[in-house]
C-alpha positions as CSV (number, residue, x, y, z in Angstrom):
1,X,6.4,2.1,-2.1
2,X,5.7,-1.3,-3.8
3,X,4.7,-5.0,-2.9
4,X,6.7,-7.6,-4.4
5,X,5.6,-11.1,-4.0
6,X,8.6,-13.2,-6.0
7,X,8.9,-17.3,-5.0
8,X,9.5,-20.4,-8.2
9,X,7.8,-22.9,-5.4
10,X,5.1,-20.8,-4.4
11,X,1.6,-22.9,-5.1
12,X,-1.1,-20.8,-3.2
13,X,-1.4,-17.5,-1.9
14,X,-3.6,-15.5,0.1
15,X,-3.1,-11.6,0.1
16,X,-5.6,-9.0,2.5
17,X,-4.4,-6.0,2.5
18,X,-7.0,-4.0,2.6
19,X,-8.2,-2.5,5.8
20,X,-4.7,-3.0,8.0
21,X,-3.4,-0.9,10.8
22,X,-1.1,1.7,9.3
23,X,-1.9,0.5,5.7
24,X,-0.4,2.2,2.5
25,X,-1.9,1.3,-0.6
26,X,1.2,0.9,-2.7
27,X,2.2,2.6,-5.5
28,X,3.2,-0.4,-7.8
29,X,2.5,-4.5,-7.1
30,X,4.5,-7.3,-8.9
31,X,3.6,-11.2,-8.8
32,X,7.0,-13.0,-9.7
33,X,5.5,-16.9,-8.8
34,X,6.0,-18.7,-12.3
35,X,4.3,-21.8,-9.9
36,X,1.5,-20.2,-8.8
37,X,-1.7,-21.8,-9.0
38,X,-4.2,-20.2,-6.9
39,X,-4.3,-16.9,-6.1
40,X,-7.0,-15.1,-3.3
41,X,-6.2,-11.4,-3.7
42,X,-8.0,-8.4,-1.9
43,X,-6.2,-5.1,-2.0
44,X,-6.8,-1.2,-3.4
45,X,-6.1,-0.8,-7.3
46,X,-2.1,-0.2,-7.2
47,X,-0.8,2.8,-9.3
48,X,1.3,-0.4,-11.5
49,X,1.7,-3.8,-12.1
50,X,4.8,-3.7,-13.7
51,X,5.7,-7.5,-13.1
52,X,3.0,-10.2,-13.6
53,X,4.4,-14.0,-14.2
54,X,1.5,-16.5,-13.5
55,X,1.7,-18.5,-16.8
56,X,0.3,-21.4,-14.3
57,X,-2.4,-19.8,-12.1
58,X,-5.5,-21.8,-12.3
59,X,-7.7,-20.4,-10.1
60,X,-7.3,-16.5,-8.7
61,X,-10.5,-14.6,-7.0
62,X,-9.8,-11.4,-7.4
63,X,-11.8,-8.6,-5.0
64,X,-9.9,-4.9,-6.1
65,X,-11.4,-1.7,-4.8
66,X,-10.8,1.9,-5.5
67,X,-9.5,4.5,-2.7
68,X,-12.1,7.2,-2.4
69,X,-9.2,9.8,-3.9
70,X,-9.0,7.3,-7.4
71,X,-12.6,8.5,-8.0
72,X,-12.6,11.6,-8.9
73,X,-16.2,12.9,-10.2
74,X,-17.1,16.0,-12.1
75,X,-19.9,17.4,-11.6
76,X,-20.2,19.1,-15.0
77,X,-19.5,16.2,-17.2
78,X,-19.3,13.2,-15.4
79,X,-15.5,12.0,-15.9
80,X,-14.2,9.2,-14.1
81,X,-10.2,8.6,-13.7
82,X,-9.8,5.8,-15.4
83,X,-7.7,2.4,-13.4
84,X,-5.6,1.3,-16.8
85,X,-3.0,-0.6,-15.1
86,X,-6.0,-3.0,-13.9
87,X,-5.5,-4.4,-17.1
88,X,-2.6,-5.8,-16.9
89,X,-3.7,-7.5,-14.2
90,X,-6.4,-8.6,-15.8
91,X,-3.9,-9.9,-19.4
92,X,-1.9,-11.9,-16.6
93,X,-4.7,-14.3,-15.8
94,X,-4.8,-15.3,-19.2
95,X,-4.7,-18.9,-18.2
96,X,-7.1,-19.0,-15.5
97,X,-9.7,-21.2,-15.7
98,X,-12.1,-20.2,-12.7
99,X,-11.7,-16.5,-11.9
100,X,-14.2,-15.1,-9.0
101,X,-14.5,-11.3,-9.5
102,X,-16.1,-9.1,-6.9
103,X,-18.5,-6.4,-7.2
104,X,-15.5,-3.8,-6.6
105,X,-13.6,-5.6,-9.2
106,X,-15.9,-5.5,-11.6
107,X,-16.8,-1.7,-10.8
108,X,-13.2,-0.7,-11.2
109,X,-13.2,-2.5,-14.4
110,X,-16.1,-0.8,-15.7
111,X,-14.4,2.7,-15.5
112,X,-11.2,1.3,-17.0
């Protein structure tokens, strides 16, 4: 399953998923909101991003965590799966000019 969030108008926008009855993380996420200026996003790293337009974002807080099945540690040599498609994430707030990252974020981005 994937999220799709797709609007020309769209100024703000506040996303929670995280912690919802009956709650899927989903497999890819897409932000279609040319518009957009501020974005408040909490949700579990998505599999993709495979659609990112927010040439205009200005402001985006960003709070991303891992599932406890996207960690996967070895004992013997201590390899992490890595979150790659954070990145593009990441690339698409290229504009931004106040980010706010939280510690999850910046812990998933550290294993990237």
């Amino acid at each position: 399953t994937g999220v799709t969030v797709s609007s020309a108008s769209l100024k703000n926008l506040t996303i929670y998923a995280f912690g919802s009855v009956g709650f899927k993380n989903p497999k890819s996420t897409c932000f279609d909101t040319p518009s957009l200026l501020y974005l408040d996003y909490t949700d579990t790293v998505s599999e993709d991003y495979p659609k990112l337009n927010l040439e205009h974002l200005v402001e985006a807080r960003l709070n991303i965590m891992p599932r406890l099945s996207q960690f996967k540690l070895d004992v013997e040599d201590d390899e992490v799966r890595p979150f790659g498609n954070v990145w593009k994430l990441l690339s698409a707030l290229r504009n931004v000019r106040k980010l706010g990252l939280s510690y999850d974020t910046l812990e998933v981005i550290s294993v990237c």
